[in-house]
Every structure is written in C-alpha cells, then in structure tokens.
N, C-alpha and C positions, 0 to 999 in steps of 0.2 A: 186661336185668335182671342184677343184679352181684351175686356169692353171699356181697358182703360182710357182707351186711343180714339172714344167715339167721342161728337160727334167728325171724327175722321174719317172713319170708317165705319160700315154697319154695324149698328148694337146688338148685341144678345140678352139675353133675359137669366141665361147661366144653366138652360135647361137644352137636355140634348138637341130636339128638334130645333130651338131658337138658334144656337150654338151652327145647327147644318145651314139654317137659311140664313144666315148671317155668312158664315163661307159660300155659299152658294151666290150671292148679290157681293159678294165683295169688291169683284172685277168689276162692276156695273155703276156701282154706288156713288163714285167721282165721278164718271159723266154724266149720270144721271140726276146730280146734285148739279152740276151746269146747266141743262139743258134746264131743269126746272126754274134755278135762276131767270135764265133768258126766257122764259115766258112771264116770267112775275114782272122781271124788268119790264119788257115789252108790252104791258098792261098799264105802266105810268101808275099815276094816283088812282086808278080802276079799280087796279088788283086782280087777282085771282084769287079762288078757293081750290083747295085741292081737288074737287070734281072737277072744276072746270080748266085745269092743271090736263088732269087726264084725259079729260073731253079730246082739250085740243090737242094734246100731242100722240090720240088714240094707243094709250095705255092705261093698266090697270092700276085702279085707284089705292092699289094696297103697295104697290111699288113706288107712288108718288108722297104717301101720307109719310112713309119716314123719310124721305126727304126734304121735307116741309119741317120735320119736327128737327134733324139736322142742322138745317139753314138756321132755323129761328135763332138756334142754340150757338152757333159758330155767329149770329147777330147780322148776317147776309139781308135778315129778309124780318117781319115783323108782323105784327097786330096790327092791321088799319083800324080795327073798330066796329068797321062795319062787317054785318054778315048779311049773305045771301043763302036764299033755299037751294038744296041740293037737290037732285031725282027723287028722294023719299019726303021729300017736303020740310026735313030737318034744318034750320040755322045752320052754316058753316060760316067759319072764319074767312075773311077774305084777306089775304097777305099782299103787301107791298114792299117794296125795298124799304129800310130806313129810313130818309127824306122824304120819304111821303106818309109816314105813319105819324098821330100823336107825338107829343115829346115823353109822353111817359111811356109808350107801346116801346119806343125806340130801345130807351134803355132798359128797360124791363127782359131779362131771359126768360123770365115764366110763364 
C-alpha cells in the first residue's frame, strides 16, 4: 500500500507496524470515513470532537481520530473554532462540515 493515495486511503508512517495497520483498517477506512461524516453532519453548527465522535457511535477513539484528520484533508469537514473538554480535561477540536465553520477554517487544509 503506498501513502500516496491517502487521504483515500489509510496512511502509514513508512514503518513496518504503521504499514500492517494501515492494511489492517484499509477495508474499514471508506465506511468509516462515512459514517463519521454523518455524525458531524448531524451535529449542524454543534459539531462534534472526535471523543464525542466515538462516544456516540461507541467506538475507539484511535479509529475515529484518523478519520477526522482524512476528512479535514479531503475538505469534508473543518475547524469550527471552537473546542470542547474531552474525558481527560484536555481542549479538543470540535468539527463541522464546511458551511458551518469560519471562512478561513473552511479553506484552510491545515
């Protein structure tokens, strides 16, 4: 699998392990790039953070965060701006579809 094709497909890092879990979520990685869509969608100007991503569709939060970084990257989904506390008390990011993010979050890939 070659990491030229991401965010198509799961990335790897170029290192053996990154390289197996990268084939390992390959199958998974398009629906689960949907499915995270439709909860961001379905939050409106809300948003979600990626905890609360995994909260509610009771999955692991390490399966949802590169989907999130995906999305961003393919311009699906964005920076609102705002963050909310996660489980460890930490700021996270809360995402929104484009339309409802800043006009600079929107266009901004980074």
């Amino acid at each position: 699998m070659s990491i030229d094709r991401y965010p198509d497909i799961a990335g790897h890092r170029g290192v053996d392990t990154s390289i197996a879990a990268a084939e390992d979520v390959a199958p998974a990685a398009g629906p689960l790039q949907r499915i995270v869509l439709a909860a961001i969608a379905a939050a409106g100007p809300l948003g979600r953070s990626t905890n609360e991503i995994a909260d509610q569709l009771e999955l692991d939060r390490g399966s949802i965060q590169p989907r999130t970084s995906e999305l961003r990257l393919k311009r699906l989904i964005a920076d609102s701006g705002l963050r909310r506390r996660n489980a460890n008390g930490k700021r996270a990011i809360v995402w929104v579809l484009p339309q409802h993010a800043p006009s600079s979050a929107s266009v901004d890939p980074a």
